[in-house]
KETOR-932993 format. One line per 5 residues: number of its first residue (from 1); their letters; for each residue z, y, x of C-alpha. Coordinates in steps of 0.5 Angstrom, whole numbers, plus 500, padded with zeros to 3 digits. Layout:
residues N
NUM	A	Z Y X ~ ...
***
This chain:
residues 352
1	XXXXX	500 500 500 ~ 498 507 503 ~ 503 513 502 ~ 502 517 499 ~ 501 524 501
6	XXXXX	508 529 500 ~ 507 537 502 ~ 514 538 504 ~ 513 545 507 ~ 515 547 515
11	XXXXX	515 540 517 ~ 508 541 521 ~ 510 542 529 ~ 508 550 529 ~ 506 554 537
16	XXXXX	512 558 538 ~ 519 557 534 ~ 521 561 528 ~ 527 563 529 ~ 532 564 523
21	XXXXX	538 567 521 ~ 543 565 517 ~ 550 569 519 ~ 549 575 523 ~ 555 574 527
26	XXXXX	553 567 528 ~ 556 564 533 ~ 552 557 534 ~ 544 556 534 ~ 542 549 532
31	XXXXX	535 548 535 ~ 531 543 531 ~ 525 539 533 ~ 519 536 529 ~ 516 531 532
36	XXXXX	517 531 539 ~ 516 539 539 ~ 520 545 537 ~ 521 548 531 ~ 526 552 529
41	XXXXX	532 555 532 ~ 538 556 526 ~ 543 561 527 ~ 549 559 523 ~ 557 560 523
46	XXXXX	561 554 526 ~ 567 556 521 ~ 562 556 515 ~ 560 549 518 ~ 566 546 520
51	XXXXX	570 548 514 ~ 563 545 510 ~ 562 539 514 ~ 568 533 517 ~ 563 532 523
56	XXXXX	561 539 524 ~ 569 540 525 ~ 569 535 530 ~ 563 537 533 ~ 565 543 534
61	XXXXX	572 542 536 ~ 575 542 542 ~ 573 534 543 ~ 566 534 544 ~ 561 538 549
66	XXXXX	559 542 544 ~ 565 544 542 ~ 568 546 549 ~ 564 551 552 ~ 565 558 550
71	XXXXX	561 562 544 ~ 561 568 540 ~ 556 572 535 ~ 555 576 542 ~ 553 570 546
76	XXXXX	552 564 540 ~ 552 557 544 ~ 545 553 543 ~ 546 545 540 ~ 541 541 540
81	XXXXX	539 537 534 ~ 533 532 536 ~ 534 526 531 ~ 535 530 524 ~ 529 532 521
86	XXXXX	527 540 521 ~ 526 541 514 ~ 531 537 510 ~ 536 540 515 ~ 534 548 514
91	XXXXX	535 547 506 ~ 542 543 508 ~ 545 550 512 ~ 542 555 507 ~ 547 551 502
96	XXXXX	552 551 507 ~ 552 558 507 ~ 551 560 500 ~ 544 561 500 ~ 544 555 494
101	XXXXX	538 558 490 ~ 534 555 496 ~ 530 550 492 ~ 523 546 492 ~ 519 550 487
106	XXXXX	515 547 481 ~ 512 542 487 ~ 518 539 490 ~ 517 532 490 ~ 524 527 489
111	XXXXX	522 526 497 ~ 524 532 498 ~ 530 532 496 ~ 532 525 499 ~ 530 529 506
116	XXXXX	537 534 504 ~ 540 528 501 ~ 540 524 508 ~ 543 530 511 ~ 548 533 506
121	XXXXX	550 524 507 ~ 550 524 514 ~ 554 530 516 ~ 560 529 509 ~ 559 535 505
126	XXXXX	562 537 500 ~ 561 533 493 ~ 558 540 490 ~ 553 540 495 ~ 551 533 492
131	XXXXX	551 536 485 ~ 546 542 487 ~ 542 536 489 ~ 544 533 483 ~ 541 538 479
136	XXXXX	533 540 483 ~ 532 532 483 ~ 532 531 475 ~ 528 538 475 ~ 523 535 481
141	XXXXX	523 528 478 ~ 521 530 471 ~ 516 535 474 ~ 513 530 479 ~ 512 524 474
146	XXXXX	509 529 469 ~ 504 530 474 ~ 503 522 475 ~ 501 521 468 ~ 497 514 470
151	XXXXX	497 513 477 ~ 502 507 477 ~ 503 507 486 ~ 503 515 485 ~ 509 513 480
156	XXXXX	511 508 484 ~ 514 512 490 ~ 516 518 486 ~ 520 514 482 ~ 522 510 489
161	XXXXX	524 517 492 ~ 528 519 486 ~ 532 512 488 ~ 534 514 495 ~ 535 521 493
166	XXXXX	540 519 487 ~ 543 514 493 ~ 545 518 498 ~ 547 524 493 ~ 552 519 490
171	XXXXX	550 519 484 ~ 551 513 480 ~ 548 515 474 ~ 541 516 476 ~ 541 510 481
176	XXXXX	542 506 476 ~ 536 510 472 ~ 532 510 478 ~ 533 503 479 ~ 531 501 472
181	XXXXX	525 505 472 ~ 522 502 477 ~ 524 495 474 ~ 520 497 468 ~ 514 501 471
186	XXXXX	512 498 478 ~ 508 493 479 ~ 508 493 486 ~ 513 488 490 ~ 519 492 490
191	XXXXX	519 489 498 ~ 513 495 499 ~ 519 501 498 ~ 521 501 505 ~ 514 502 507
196	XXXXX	515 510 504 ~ 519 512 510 ~ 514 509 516 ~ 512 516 518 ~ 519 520 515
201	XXXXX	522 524 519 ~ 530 523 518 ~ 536 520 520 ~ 536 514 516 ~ 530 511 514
206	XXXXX	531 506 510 ~ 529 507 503 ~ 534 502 498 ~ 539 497 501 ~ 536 490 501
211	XXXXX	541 487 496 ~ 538 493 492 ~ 531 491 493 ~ 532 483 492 ~ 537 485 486
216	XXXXX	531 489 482 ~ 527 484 484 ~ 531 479 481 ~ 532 483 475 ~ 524 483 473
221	XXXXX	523 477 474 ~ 529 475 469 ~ 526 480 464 ~ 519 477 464 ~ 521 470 463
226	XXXXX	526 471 457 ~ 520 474 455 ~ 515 468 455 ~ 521 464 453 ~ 523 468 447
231	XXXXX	516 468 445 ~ 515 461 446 ~ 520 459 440 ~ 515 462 436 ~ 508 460 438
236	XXXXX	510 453 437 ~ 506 452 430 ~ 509 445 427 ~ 517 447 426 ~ 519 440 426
241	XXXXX	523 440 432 ~ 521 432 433 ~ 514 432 432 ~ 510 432 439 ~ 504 435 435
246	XXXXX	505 442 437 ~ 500 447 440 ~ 500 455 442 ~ 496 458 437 ~ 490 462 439
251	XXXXX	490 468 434 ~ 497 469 437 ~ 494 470 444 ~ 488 474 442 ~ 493 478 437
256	XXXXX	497 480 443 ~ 491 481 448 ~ 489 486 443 ~ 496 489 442 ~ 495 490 450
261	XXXXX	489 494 450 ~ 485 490 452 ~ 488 486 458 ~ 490 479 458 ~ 495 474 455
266	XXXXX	499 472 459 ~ 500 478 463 ~ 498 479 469 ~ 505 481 473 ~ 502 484 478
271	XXXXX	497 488 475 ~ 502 491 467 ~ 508 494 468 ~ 514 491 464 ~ 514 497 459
276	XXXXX	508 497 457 ~ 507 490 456 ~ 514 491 451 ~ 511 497 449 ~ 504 492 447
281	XXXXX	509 486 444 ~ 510 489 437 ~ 505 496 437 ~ 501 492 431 ~ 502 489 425
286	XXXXX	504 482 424 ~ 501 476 428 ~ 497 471 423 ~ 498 465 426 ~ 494 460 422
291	XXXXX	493 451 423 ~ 493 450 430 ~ 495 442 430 ~ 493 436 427 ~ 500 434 424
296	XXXXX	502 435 417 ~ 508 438 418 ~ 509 445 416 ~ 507 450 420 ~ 509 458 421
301	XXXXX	504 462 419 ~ 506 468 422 ~ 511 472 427 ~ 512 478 423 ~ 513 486 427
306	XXXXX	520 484 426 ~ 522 479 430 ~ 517 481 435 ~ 520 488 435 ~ 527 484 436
311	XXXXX	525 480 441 ~ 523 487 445 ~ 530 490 444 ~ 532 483 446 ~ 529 484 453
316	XXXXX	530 490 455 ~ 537 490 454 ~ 537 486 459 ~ 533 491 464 ~ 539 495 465
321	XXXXX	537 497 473 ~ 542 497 480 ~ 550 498 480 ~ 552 504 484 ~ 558 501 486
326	XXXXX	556 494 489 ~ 549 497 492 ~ 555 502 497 ~ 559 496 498 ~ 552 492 500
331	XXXXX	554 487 495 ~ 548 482 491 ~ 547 485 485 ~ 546 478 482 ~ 555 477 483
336	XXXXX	556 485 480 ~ 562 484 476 ~ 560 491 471 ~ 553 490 468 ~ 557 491 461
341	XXXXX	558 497 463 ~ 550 498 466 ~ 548 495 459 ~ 551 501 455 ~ 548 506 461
346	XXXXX	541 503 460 ~ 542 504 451 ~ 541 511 453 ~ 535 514 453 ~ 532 516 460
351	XX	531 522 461 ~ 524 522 465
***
């Protein structure tokens, strides 16, 4: 899978350094580099960023190099910063320092976010900041996946970044949102996600835990099968139990193929979303079965919308996306112990 393309603003490696200026009296300027070359050099308050940040703090104590050598607004000392990314680093100090309107615009990818995530992450700050973060990635998300209307790969990793942003934000609620899109949209193989960060410059490059990986993984194909299998009890033309003159109907697989919008039945997995082929199982009327087998037995004569509306509920019920809890403590999803309350999150509606 290609990756797609992300304008992520001053993160191409400009001819001379631009220099900003985030306290006048200053006291530390963080030089940041972008591959391989520098690219800004930040004058920032080592009080602002200390009382901010627990690693900042100890950075800047009298413990470590940076912090024992003497600086002042007159004559700030330089650090260098090699292995953070220029620009999720710059979004992070305007924050820091009470520039909190610096945003992404109406074009801000989720990517974007995870990039000020990782560091917002990496250097403690404050559960406020999070929230900041909270807030600009419902607004990129929305916007971005409205963007993507019918492009299921560009969805894909829109969808896959949110994941990781909401993750390293913390936020429980839209992990588990996330999650449960991709469970319900993607058609990739979920072991592709890691491929989104490849030429990614942040600290920490891994997309979602591997149990988190595996865990919705498990999570669709468990959903598909309960599909087929909830299906299965009702193509069974004949109805006595111990006939063995049972035949799938072919009206149903032609009824449900044409409530597809063309596309075949059985699905192709690899090729329909999980929601679609849901949105698909009950969009007619009822399905008409017919005499299918040879047996004189009573056979069914149809499936109604009902039942195939149940059967729809039934399954997404059981789509209910990652815990939150379990993926920070790198626990397999299958042993979580709170899908009851997951299930309950999952019965309010998405917001994107």
């Amino acid at each position: 899978m290609a990756a797609i393309e992300v304008d992520i603003p001053q993160l191409s490696p400009v001819p001379t350094p631009t220099n900003t200026t985030l306290a006048e009296d200053g006291d530390v300027i963080l030089i940041l580099w972008h591959e391989s070359i520098l690219h800004e050099r930040i004058r920032v308050s080592s009080a602002i960023l200390s009382a901010a940040s627990p690693v900042f703090k100890a950075m800047l104590g009298p413990h470590f190099q940076e912090g024992q050598q003497a600086r002042s607004a007159e004559r700030p000392r330089e650090i260098e910063l090699p292995e953070d990314g220029a620009y999720g680093m710059e979004i992070m100090l305007q924050w820091l320092h009470g520039n909190v309107d610096e945003a992404f615009g109406d074009d801000g990818h989720p990517c974007c976010v995870a990039h000020v995530a990782v560091h917002l992450d990496k250097y403690g700050c404050p559960r406020s900041f999070s929230l900041i973060g909270e807030a600009l990635l419902k607004r990129c998300a929305e916007a971005c996946t409205a963007r993507c209307s019918g492009d299921d790969e560009e969805l894909f990793e829109t969808v896959a970044w949110s994941a990781k942003a909401a993750y390293l934000l913390k936020s429980s609620d839209l992990f588990t949102q996330f999650t449960r899109r991709l469970i319900l949209d993607g058609t990739e193989p979920f072991s592709n996600i890691p491929k989104l960060a490849a030429g990614e410059q942040m600290p920490n490059k891994e997309i979602l835990p591997v149990t988190v990986l595996l865990g919705m993984e498990e999570q669709r194909n468990k959903a598909c099968n309960l599909l087929l299998s909830e299906l299965s009890r009702f193509t069974e033309s004949c109805l006595r139990q111990s006939c063995t003159a049972i035949a799938t109907s072919t009206t149903f697989t032609l009824e449900m193929a044409h409530n597809q919008e063309g596309e075949r039945w059985p699905p192709l997995w690899a090729q329909q979303s999980l929601r679609s082929v849901l949105q698909g199982l009950d969009a007619g009327g009822d399905i008409v079965l017919g005499q299918t087998v040879s047996c004189n037995h009573k056979t069914r004569e149809l499936i109604s919308r009902v039942a195939l509306t149940a059967i729809r509920k039934t399954v997404e019920a059981e789509v209910y996306g990652m815990c939150f809890t379990c993926a920070r403590q790198d626990k397999m999803q299958s042993t979580c112990e709170h899908t009851a309350k997951l299930k309950r999150r999952a019965a309010r509606p998405l917001f994107v």
